[in-house]
N, C-alpha and C positions, 0 to 999 in steps of 0.2 A: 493588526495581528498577522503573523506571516501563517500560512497554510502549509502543510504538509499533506502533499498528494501522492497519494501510493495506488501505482497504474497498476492494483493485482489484484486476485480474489484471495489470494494465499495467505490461510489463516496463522499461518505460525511468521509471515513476516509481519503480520497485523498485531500479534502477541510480544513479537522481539522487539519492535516501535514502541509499543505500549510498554513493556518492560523497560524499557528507556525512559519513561516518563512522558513521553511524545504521545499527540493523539492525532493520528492519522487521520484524513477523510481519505475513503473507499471508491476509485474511480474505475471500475476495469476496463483495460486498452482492449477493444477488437480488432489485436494486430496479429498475424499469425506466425508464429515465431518459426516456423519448421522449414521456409523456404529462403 
């Protein structure tokens, strides 16, 4: 079975996946996006 990995805490992409029919697993990146 293929896996869908979603690098965020972000609830509303986790609801957009799922409203897809898709069921995400929940990995969050500790990468820091601002630099």
């Amino acid at each position: 079975m293929t896996r869908l990995i979603l690098a965020s805490a972000s609830t509303s992409r986790k609801r957009l996946l799922e409203s897809a029919g898709l069921k995400p697993e929940i990995i969050v990146s500790h990468v820091d996006e601002e630099t």
